[in-house]
Every structure is written in structure tokens, then in C-alpha cells.
C-alpha positions in Angstrom: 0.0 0.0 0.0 3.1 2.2 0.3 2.2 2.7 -3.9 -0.9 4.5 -3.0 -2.7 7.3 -1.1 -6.3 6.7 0.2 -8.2 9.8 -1.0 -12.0 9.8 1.1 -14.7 12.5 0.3 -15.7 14.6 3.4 -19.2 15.2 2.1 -19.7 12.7 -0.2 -19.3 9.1 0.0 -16.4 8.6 -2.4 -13.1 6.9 -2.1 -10.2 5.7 -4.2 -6.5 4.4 -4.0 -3.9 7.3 -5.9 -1.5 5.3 -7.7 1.8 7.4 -7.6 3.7 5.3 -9.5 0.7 6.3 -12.3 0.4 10.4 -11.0 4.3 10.5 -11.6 4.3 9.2 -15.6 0.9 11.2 -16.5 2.4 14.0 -15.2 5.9 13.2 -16.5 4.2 12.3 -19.8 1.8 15.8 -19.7 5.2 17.9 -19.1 6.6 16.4 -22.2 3.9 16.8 -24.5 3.3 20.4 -23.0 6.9 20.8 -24.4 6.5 19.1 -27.6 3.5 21.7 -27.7 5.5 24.4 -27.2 7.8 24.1 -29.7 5.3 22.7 -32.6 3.2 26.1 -32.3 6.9 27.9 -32.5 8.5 26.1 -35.1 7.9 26.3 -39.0 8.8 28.4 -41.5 8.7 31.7 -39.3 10.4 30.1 -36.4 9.2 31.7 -32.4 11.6 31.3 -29.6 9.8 29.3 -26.8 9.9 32.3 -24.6 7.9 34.4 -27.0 5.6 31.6 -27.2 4.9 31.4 -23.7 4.3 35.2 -23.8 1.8 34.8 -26.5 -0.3 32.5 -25.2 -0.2 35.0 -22.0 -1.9 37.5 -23.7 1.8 39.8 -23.7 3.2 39.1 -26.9 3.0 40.7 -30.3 0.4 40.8 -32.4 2.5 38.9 -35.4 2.8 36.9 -33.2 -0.5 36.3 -32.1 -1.9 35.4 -35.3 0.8 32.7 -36.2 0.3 30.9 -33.4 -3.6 31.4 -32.4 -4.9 31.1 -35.9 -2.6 28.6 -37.6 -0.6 26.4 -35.1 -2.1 26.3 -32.0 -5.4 24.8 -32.9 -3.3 22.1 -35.2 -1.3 20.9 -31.8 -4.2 21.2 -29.4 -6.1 18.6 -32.3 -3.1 16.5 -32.1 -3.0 16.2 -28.3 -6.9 15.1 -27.9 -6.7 12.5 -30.7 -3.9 11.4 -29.4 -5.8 11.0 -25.9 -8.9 9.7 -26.9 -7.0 7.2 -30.0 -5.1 6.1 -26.9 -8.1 5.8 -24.0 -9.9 3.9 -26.8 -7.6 1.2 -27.4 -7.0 0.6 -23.6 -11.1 0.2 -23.1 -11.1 -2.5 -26.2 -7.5 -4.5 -24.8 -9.6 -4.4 -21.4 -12.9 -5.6 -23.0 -11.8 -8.4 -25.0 -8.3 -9.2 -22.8 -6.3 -9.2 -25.8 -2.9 -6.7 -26.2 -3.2 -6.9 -29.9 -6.4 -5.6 -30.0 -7.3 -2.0 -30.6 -9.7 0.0 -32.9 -7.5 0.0 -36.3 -7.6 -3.7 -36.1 -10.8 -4.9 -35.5 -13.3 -3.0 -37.7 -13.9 0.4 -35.9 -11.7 2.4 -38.0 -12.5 0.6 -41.2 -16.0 1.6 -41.1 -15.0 5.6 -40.3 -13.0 4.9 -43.3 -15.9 4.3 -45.3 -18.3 6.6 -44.6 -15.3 9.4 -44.8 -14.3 7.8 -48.5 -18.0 7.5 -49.5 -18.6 11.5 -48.1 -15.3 12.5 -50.0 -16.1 11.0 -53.2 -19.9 11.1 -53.5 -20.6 14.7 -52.1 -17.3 16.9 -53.6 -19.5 19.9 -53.0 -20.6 18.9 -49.7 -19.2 21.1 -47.1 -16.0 19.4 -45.9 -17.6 20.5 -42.0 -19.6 17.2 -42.6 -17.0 14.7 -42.9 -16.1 14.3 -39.2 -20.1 14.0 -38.5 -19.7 10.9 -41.2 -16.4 9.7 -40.0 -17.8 9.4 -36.3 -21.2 7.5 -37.2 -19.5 5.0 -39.4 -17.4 4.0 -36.4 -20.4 3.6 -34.0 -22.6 2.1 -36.8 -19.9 -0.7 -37.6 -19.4 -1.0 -33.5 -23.1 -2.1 -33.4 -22.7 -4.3 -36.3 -20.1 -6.5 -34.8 -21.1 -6.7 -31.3 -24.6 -7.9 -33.3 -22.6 -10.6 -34.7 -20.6 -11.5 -32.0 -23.3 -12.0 -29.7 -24.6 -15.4 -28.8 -26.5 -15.5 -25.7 -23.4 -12.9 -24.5 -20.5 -11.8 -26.0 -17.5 -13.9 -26.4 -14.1 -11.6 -26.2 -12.6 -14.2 -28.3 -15.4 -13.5 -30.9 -15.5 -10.2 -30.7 -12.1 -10.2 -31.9 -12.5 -12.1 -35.0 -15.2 -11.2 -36.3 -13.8 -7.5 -36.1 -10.6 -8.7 -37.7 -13.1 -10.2 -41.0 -15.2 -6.5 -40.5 -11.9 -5.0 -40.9 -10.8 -7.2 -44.1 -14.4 -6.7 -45.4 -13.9 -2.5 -44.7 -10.5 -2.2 -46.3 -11.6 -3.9 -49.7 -15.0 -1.7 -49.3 -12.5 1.4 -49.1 -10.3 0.5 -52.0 -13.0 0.0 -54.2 -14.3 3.2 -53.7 -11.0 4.7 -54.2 -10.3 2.6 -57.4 -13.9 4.1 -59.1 -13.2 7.6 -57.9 -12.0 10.6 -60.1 -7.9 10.8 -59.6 -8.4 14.1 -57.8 -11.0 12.9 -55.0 -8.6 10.0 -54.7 -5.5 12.1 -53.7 -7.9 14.0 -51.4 -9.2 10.6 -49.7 -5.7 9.0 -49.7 -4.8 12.2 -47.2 -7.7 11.5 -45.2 -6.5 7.7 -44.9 -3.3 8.6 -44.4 -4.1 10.2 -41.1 -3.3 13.8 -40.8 -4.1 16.9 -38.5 -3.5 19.3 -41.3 -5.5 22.1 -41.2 -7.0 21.5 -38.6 -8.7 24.9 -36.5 -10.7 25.8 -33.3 -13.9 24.3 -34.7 -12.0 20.8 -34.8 -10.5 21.5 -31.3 -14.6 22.5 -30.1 -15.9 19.9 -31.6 -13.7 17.2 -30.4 -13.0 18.7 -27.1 -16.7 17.7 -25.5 -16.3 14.0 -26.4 -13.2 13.7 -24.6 -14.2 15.8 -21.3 -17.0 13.5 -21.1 -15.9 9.9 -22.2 -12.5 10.2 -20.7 -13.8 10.8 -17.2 -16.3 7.8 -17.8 -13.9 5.2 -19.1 -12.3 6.6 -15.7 -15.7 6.0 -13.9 -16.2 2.3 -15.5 -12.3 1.0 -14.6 -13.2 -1.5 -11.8 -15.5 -3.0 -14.3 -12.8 -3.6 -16.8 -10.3 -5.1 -13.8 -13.1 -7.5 -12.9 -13.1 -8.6 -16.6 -9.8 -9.2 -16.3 -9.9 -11.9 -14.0 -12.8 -13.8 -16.8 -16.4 -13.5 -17.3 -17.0 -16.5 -14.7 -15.9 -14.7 -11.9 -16.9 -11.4 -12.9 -20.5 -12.5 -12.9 -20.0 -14.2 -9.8 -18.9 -11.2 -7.9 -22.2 -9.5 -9.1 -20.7 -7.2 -12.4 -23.6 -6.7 -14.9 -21.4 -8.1 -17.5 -23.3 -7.7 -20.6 -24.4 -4.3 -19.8 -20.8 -3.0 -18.4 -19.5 -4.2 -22.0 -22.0 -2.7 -24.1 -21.5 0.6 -22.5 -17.5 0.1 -22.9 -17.7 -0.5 -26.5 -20.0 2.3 -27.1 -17.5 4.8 -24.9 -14.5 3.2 -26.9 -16.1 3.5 -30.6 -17.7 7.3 -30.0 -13.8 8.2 -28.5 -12.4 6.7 -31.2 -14.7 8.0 -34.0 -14.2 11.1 -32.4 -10.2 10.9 -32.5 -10.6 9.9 -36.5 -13.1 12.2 -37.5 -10.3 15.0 -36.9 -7.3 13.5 -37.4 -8.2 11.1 -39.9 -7.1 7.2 -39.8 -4.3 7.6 -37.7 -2.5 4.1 -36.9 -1.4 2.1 -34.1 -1.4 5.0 -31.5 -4.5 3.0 -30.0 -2.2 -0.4 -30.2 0.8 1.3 -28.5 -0.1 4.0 -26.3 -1.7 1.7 -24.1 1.1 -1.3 -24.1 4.1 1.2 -23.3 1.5 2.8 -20.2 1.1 -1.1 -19.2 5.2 -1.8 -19.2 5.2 1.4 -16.8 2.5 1.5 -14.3 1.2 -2.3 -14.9 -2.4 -3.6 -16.0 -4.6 -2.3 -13.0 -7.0 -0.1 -15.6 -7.9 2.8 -13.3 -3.6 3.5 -13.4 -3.2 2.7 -16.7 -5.8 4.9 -18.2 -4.5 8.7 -17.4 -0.7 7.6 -18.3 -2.1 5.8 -21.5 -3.8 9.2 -22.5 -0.9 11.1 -21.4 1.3 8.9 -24.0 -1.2 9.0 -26.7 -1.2 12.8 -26.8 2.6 12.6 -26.1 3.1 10.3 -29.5 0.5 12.2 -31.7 1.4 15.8 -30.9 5.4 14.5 -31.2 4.9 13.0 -34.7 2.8 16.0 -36.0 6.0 17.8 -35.3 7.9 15.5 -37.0 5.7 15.4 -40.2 5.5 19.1 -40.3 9.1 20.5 -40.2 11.4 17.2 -40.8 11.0 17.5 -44.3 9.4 21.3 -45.3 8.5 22.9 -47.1 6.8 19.2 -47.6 3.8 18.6 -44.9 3.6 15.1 -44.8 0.8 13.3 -42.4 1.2 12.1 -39.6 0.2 8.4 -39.7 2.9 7.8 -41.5 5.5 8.4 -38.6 2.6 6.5 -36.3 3.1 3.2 -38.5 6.7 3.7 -38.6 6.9 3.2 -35.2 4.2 0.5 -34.8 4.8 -1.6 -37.5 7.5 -2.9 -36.0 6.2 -3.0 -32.5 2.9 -4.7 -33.5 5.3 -7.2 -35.0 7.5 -7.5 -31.5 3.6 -8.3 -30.1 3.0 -10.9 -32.6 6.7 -12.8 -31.6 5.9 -12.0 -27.8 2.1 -13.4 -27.9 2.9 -16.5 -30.6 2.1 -19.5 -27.9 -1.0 -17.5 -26.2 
């Protein structure tokens, strides 16, 4: 118990164990990205030292200034640090939910059907406003969510099933999404191929508004429903027999991990494997107990995304090149480190 400090409500009848070992990496993790932050809204073309930076966003800075950063780079990095967030929340709920580490969103169907509905928007409506393509992004995550846990169920939901038939969804989605691409006019291709790509590109305060409710309200709930996912940890036998409204508890997981990760995609496009790794390097640091391993999870998440944006966006300028593509660089060989680790389970 020397790990963690008992915090008891005076006036309401709440308690909970503080991990430190947990407060210490989110906050190591949040200082980190603040940096990263810091020097993504001060970098580019027009380079601003930190220190002017700082005195910008304090309201003391000059006006050049001020527009730079408040109307072109700030809203990009503050999009980057909630995708990243709610990408890597997401794929902790679906590892907890189905008790698999290779499991995440990306893998099993979720993003494949925002990927659709995005591809279908772009290429079907080009003179639709482009305001609608998160709204379409986000329901064809949910919608394909429903779909599998339709399939999967049989008198309850199997984890094991779950994951399969997402993995066949998935399959099914990418061929979906290539077709569509193959049929389109070259020019809405190039467009959708960015989309797919993953990118924060452009992104202003009406993505940063629009994104910022989901995660104030999911995170905090994900938060909320962690004892569930511990007591699913230990198998659905003993979780019912403790008394935990399995069925229920699971649905309402799924739904909190599709609409965060619909959310996450709708602004930042198909951005891969943050969901996959974000929650794996939180679980080598502060261990599988899912009320510690959620905040340093999202703390990572926002760490990696925000941290690659930066990457994409000066590394090779005047060239802005998405971001997913430094995400996969760095999971694709991780995901295949998994596979090795996890061949006899």
C-alpha cells in the first residue's frame, strides 16, 4: 500500500486508492507533451523562440505573433493532443474488454467503417461542405461498432469473438475502401488517400470545439467504469459471480470506446497504431490495474500524436507530410515485436 494514497470524500461518499507510481508518468508524460507543444506552435517556417511563445499565449506578446500561433498552429497541436488522448483511452477500453494486447480499434473493424463513410462522403458529395466529414467519419465507427457486437453476440459476448469477427469486418472495410478509391475521379482520390493517411492538417478551433466535449465527457467515464474492466480481467465466470452486470458494463465500454475513437478519426483522420501502442508502453510502466493505466495511457497518446505532427510538419518542409505515416513507422514494428511476444498464447 506504500504505492498509493487513500483519498476519502468529506461530504460525499467517495473513495479511491492514488496510484503514484501512475500520477508520476501522466504528469511526467503531460510535461513532455506540453513541451512538444511548445515548440510545434513555434517552429515552421517563421520560427518563435519558446519564450515568446509562452508570452503569447499570456496574452503579452505581439500581435505577429498572435496570429501565427492562435490562428494557424495552435489549434493544429491542441487537435493532435486530444486524438492522441482519446485514440489512446480507446484502445485501452477495447485491450480491457476483450483481454487481448493486440487488439485495438484500427484492427478490428472500428476504424475501417470511419474509413468508409469518410471515403464515401469525399467521393460522392465533392461539393458537400468538408464541415460534414467528421459528423460521417464518427457514425460510421459507431454504426460498424453495433454491427459487430450484433454478430458476436450469442447468448453474451465472447471476447474471443468479438475479436474475429472485427478482424473479418476490418478485411471486409478495407476492400469496401479501395474500391471506392479505385472508381473515384484521380483528384477525389489524392484527397481521400490524405484522409486515410491520417493527418491533422488544417485543422482549426472548430476541430478542437468539436472534439474537445467527447473527450471531457468519455474520458472521465472510461475513468468512472475501470473497476469494471479489472473484474473482466480476471474472466467472465468470476466477474458474474462477484455480481458485475457483464453484458451491460461491456456494451456501454464499447460504445464509450467506438464514439472516443470515431471522435479521434473524425479530426485526425485514420491515424494508426497510437490505439495499439499508447496503451502497451503505459502497461510496461505503471502495470495492468485499468484505473492506473488509463490517465498515463492518455498522457502517452497525446505525447506520441502531438510529437509526430511535429515531425511530419518540419522534418521534411516545405513538404507537410501526415502524420500516420511516422505512427506506423513506429508500430509496425512494435505490432510485429507483439505478434513474436504473444505467438504461444
Amino acid at each position: 500500500m506504500k504505492n498509493y494514497v487513500p483519498i476519502r470524500g468529506q461530504k460525499f461518499p467517495v473513495s479511491f486508492l492514488l496510484d503514484k507510481r501512475s500520477l508520476f508518468f501522466s504528469l511526467l508524460f503531460f510535461l513532455l507533451t506540453l513541451v512538444v507543444l511548445l515548440l510545434s506552435v513555434g517552429m515552421g517556417d517563421f520560427f518563435i523562440p519558446p519564450a515568446d511563445v509562452v508570452k503569447t499565449l499570456l496574452g503579452i506578446g505581439s500581435s505577429e505573433h498572435a496570429l501565427i500561433i492562435q490562428t494557424f498552429r495552435l489549434p493544429r497541436a491542441l487537435a493532435s493532443v486530444l486524438v492522441g488522448a482519446c485514440l489512446a483511452v480507446s484502445g485501452a477500453i477495447l485491450q480491457g474488454i476483450v483481454r487481448n494486447p493486440l487488439a485495438s480499434p484500427d484492427l478490428v473493424g472500428i476504424t475501417g467503417g470511419a474509413s468508409v463513410t469518410a471515403v464515401s462522403f469525399i467521393i460522392l458529395f465533392p461539393t458537400a461542405s468538408i464541415a460534414w466529414l467528421p459528423l460521417s467519419a464518427m457514425v460510421g465507427a459507431i454504426v460498424m461498432t453495433l454491427l459487430i457486437y450484433m454478430l458476436a453476440w450469442r447468448k453474451g459476448i465472447s471476447p474471443f469473438r468479438l475479436v474475429l469477427i472485427g478482424v473479418g469486418i476490418q478485411a471486409a472495410m478495407a476492400a469496401c475502401t479501395k474500391l471506392l478509391l479505385v472508381i473515384s475521379p484521380i483528384y477525389l482520390t489524392s484527397e481521400a488517400m490524405v484522409w486515410l493517411a491520417g493527418s491533422v492538417y488544417g485543422s482549426n478551433w472548430k476541430d478542437v470545439l468539436s472534439l474537445l466535449p467527447w473527450a471531457i465527457v468519455l474520458i472521465p467515464c472510461a475513468f468512472f467504469l475501470s473497476r469494471s474492466v479489472n473484474v473482466q480481467q480476471l474472466g467472465d465466470d468470476i466477474a458474474t459471480g462477484v455480481g458485475q452486470r457483464l453484458e451491460r458494463d461491456r456494451f456501454i465500454l464499447l460504445a464509450v470506446c467506438a464514439t472516443l475513437a470515431g471522435a479521434a478519426i473524425a479530426i485526425g483522420g485514420a491515424i494508426g497504431f497510437v490505439a495499439l501502442l499508447a496503451p502497451h508502453i503505459a502497461r510496461k510502466l505503471v502495470g495492468s490495474s485499468f484505473g492506473g493505466l488509463l490517465p498515463v495511457a492518455a498522457s502517452v497518446g497525446a505525447f506520441m500524436v502531438t510529437g509526430a505532427d511535429l515531425i511530419a510538419r518540419t522534418a521534411f518542409s516545405p513538404l507537410d507530410l501526415p502524420v500516420g505515416i511516422f505512427t506506423s513507422a513506429i508500430g509496425t514494428p512494435f505490432f510485429i515485436y507483439l505478434l513474436y511476444k504473444y505467438r504461444n498464447h
